[in-house]
N, C-alpha and C positions, 0 to 999 in steps of 0.2 A: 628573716624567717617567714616562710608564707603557712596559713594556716587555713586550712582542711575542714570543714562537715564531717568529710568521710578520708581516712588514707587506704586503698586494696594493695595488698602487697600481693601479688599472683595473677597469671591471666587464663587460669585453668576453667573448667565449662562453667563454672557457677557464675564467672565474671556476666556472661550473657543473659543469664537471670537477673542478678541484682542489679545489675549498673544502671540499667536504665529508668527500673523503678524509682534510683536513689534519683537520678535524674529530674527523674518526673517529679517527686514530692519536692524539687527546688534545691538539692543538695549541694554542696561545691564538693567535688570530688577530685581527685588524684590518685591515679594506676600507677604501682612499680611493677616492672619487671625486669630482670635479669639475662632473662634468657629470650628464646622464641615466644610469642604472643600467642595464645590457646593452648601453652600447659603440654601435657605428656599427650593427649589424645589424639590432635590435630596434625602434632608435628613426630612420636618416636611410639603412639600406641594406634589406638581405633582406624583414622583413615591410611593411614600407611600398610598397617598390617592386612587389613581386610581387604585392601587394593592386592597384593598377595596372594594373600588366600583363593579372591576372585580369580587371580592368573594363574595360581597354581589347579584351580579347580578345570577350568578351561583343557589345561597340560593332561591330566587326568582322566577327564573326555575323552581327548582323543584319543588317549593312548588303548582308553578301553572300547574305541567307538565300532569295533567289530562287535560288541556285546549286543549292538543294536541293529547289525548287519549293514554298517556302515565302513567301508576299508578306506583305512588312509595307507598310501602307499610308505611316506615317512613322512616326520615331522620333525624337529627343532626348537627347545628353549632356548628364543634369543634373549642371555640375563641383562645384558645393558640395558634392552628395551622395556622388558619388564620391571627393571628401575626407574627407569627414566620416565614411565605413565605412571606408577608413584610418587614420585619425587613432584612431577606436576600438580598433581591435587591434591598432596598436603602443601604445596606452595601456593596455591591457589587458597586454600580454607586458609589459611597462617594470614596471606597479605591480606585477602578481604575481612578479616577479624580484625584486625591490625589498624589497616583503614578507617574499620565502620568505629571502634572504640575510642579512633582517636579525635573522631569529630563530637564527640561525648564531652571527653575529661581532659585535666591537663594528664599527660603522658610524661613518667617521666624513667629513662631507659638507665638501668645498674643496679646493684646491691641493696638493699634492703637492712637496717640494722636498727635495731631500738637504741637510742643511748639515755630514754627515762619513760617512762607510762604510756607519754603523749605524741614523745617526739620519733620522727624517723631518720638518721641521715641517708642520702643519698649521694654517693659521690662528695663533692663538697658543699650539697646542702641540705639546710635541715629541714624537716617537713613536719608540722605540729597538726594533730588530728584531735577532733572531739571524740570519735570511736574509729578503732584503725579493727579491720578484717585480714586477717590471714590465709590464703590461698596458694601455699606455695608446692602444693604437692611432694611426689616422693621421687624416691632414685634406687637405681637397680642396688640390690647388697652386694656388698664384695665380701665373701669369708675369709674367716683367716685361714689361710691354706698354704702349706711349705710351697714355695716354690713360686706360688700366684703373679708376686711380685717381679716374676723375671718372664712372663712369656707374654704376650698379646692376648690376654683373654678378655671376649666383647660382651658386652649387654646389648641391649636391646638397640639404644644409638647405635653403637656399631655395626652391629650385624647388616641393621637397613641401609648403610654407609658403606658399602660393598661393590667396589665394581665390578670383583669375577665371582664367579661360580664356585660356592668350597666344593672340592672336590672329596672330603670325608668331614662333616661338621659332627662335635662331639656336644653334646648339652649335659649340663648339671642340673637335675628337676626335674618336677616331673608334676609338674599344675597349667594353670592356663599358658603362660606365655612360653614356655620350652615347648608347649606340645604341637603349639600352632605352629611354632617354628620350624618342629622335627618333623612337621608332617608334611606342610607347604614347600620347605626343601627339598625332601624325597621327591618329591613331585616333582621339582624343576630338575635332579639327575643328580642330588649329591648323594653321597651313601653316608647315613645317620647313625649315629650311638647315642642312645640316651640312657643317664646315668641317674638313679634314684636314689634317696637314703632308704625311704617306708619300704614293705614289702607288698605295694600296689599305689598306684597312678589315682592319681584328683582324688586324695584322701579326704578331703571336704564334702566328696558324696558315698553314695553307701560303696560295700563291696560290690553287688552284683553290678554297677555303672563303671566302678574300676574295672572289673574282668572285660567289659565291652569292648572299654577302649583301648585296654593293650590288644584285645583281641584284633581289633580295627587297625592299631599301628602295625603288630608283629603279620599283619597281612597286608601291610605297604612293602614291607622287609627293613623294615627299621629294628635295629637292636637295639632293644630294652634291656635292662641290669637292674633289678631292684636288689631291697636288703643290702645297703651297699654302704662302708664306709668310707671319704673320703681320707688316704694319706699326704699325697700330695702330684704336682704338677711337673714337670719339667721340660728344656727346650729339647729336640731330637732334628736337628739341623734345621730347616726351613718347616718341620712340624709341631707339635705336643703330643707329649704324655700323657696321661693320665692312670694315675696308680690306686687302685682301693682295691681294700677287704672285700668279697664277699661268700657269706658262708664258709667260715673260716679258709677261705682260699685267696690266695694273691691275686689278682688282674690288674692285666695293664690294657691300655686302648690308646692310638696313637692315631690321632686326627689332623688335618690341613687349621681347624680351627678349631675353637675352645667359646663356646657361649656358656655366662651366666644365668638361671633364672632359677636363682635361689631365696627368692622373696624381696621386698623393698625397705628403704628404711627412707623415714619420715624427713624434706627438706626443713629440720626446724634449728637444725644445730649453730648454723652461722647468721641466725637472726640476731643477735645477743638480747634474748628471750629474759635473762637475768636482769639485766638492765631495767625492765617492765616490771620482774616478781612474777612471769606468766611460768606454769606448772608443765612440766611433760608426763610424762611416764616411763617408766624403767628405758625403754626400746626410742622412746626422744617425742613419740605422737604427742600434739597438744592435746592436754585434759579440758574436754570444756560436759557442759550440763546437757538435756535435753534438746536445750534452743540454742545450743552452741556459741554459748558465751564460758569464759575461757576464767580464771578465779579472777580473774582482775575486768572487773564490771563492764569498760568497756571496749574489753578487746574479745574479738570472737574469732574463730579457727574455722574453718570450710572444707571443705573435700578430704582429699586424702592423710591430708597435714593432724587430722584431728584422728585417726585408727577408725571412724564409723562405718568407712565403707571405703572399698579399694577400685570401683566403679565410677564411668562419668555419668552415669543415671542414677546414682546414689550421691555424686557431690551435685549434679543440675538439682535433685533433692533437695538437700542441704540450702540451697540458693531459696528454693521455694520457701523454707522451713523461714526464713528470717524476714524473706517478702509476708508472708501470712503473719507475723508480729507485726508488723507497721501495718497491716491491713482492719487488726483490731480481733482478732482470730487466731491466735500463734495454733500452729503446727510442733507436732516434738518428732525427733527423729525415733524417738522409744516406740514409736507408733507405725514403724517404716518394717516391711512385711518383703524379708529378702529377696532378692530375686536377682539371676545373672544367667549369662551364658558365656560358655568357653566356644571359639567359632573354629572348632575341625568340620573335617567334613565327612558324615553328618556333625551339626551341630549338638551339645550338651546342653541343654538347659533347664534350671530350675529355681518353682517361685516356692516357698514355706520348709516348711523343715524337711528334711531327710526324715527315711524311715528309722535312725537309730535316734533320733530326734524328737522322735514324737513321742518314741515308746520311754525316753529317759525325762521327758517334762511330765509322763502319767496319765495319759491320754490310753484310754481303750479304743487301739487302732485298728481299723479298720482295712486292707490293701488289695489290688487289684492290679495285673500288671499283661502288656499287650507287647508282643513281638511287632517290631517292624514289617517283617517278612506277612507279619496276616493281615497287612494293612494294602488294600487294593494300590491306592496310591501310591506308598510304594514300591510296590512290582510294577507298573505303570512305567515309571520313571528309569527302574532298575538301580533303586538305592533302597536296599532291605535291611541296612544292620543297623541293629541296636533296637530300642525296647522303650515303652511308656509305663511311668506308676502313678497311680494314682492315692491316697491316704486321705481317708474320712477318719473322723471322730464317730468311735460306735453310739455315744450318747444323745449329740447333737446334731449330726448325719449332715455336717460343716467340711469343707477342704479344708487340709493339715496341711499338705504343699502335694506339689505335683513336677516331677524328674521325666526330660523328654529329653532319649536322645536318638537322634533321627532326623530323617530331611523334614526341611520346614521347622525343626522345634524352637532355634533362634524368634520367630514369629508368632507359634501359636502360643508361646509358655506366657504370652503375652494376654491374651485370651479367659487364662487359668487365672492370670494373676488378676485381673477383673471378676471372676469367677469369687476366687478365692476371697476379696477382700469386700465383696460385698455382702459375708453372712449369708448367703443362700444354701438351703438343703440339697442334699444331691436329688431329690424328686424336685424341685424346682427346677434345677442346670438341666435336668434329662425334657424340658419342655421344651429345649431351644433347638430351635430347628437350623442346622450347620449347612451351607451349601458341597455340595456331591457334585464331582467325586473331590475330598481333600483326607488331608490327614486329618484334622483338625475336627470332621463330621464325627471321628471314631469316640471322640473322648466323650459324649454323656453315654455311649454303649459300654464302655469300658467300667463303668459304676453297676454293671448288671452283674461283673465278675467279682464283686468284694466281699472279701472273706478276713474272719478275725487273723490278727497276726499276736503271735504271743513271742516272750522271750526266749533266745536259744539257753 
């Protein structure tokens, strides 16, 4: 049996944080992984998708580039090829992660499985750890749905795993990763249905950011369906079904293909987590504390495997959170100040609470909110949809969060979120002088417009 300082069970973003510090303080360490090396992000989320998105944005251009008094005679989505420059650069981020971590630690490649507190087997060997870290990430949910079990229906793997062109792609959901999907496809020529349970899209942010963005899709020509129950699936020769309620009425939708993106569930089930006495919660996330240690002292849980955040800037996070204990300074994730973006185009993004958020924690809030369209930049550009908000505390005249959706917002919400977590008054942010012309100059002018917001 060889035994461990450190055992990482995952090689999702946070490994590039800690490893090396562990490194550095003298550690002996040892990585499992199972799968691809850099986790969901490198290899089936972030560079794959947004390499996509890039192509389909390109597609989109042109097809509007009369809008700028620019003619293209015709054009063509070539999709192999537009696979194939993705498929490059998350093999490129995969091999050089791969690489760089294996000159670190010993590496060692299979299954993961506790069989007592300390020990891990792998394959046919055992691996004895003085604190073993959990990094194993999540995986797409499959519902239970009549019929599922019989037809080809893909997650998120799959989909990027495509060599033709769906010619009618059907989505289930209606949050970050169905939308990027349903909208970066339209783009490249398929014709989209997307199917919701809520009666509005990114229910995580308020209503008026849901109405934007159906607005923004149902003018791709993407069909939306909210309020929707699902019944069930079935084959229809070389296609699928799709059968649901809505509004007491029957529909059915019959597509070339069927994506999942109906939430994730937690990599923790075939750890044998029991074996340790390590805690989940109802849904399988590991339970751990502020510092993300896990009830059993010295096992800790990292990224998404723990429910804290479904981001790789939230498990890189995380990483930092354990680096700042060994530094003699602990970090608590209780003190982590949300922030994220969905990447359509324009971009969604937002740092602190929503406005039903602010107003249900008791905060006299304060709101202010700016169209795209009066925003120079951009009409400039000629991408005018969608809308900025801003939310002060009336008392302490502090950012509450701030919702951008719009070109540039992936970028500036970054900005806000410096903004926001530095305690500054809004008469203090209105001294910072923004360079012109951006989007970004508008926001300390956008706090001249804050007005009380009370309950409906």
């Amino acid at each position: 049996m060889k035994s461990y300082d450190v055992l990482w069970i995952g090689t999702g973003q946070a490994t590039g944080t800690v490893v090396p510090r562990l490194r550095s303080l003298g550690k002996t360490v040892a990585v499992i992984e199972d799968d691809k090396v850099g986790g969901t992000c490198v290899n089936w989320g972030c560079t794959p998708t947004k390499a996509l998105v890039a192509a389909a944005k390109v597609a989109h251009m042109v097809r509007t580039a009369s809008d700028f008094g620019i003619e293209v005679d015709s054009f063509q989505v070539d999709f192999p090829r537009v696979m194939a420059r993705m498929n490059a650069l998350r093999e490129q981020e995969t091999t050089g992660f791969e690489t760089w971590l294996k000159t670190l630690v010993d590496f060692y490649p299979g299954h993961a499985e506790f069989v007592s507190p300390h020990e891990i087997r792998v394959g046919d060997e055992i691996l004895h750890g003085e604190t073993i870290y959990i990094h194993t990430g999540t995986r797409a949910a499959r519902p239970e749905l009549p019929g599922l079990d019989s037809v080809n229906a893909l997650d998120n793997r799959g989909l990027l795993a495509l060599k033709t062109l769906p010619s009618h792609l059907v989505l289930l959901g209606g949050s970050y990763i169905a939308l990027e999907f349903a909208q970066l496809f339209r783009r490249f020529g398929s014709r989209v249905t997307l199917i919701q349970r809520s009666d509005r899209l990114v229910v995580q942010e308020d209503p008026d950011f849901s109405a934007e963005v159906l607005a923004l899709l149902v003018g791709e020509d993407i069909e939306v369906h909210l309020s929707t129950t699902l019944e069930r699936v079935e084959s229809r020769g070389a296609s699928i079904e799709v059968s649901f309620q809505q509004k007491e009425k029957r529909v059915s939708v019959t597509g070339s293909h069927l994506f999942l993106g109906l939430g994730r569930t937690p990599n923790s089930d075939r750890l044998g987590l029991e074996n340790a006495g390590v805690s989940v919660d109802p849904r399988g996330f590991i339970q751990t504390d502020q510092f993300l240690r896990t009830n059993v002292p010295h096992v800790f849980a990292v990224g998404d495997v723990n429910g804290r955040g479904a981001f790789t800037h939230t498990s890189v996070h995380d990483g930092q959170v354990l680096v700042s204990r060994w530094q003699g300074s602990p970090w608590s994730v209780n003190d982590r100040v949300p922030i994220h973006a969905m990447f359509l185009d324009p971009p969604l993004a937002r740092v602190g609470m929503t406005e039903n958020q602010a107003l249900a924690s008791g905060h006299k809030v304060l709101r202010a909110t700016r169209k795209m369209s009066q925003i120079g930049r951009a009409r400039e550009k000629g991408e005018t949809h969608g809308m900025i908000k801003v939310l002060v505390d009336q008392q302490t005249r502090r950012l509450l969060g701030v919702t951008i959706f719009g070109v540039g917002g992936d970028e500036v919400i970054n900005m806000a979120a410096a903004w926001l977590t530095s305690g500054l008054s809004v008469e203090n942010l209105q001294r910072t002088v923004l360079v012109h012309p951006t989007v970004a100059e508008l926001l300390p002018w956008i706090f001249d417009d804050l007005e009380p917001v009370t309950r409906p």
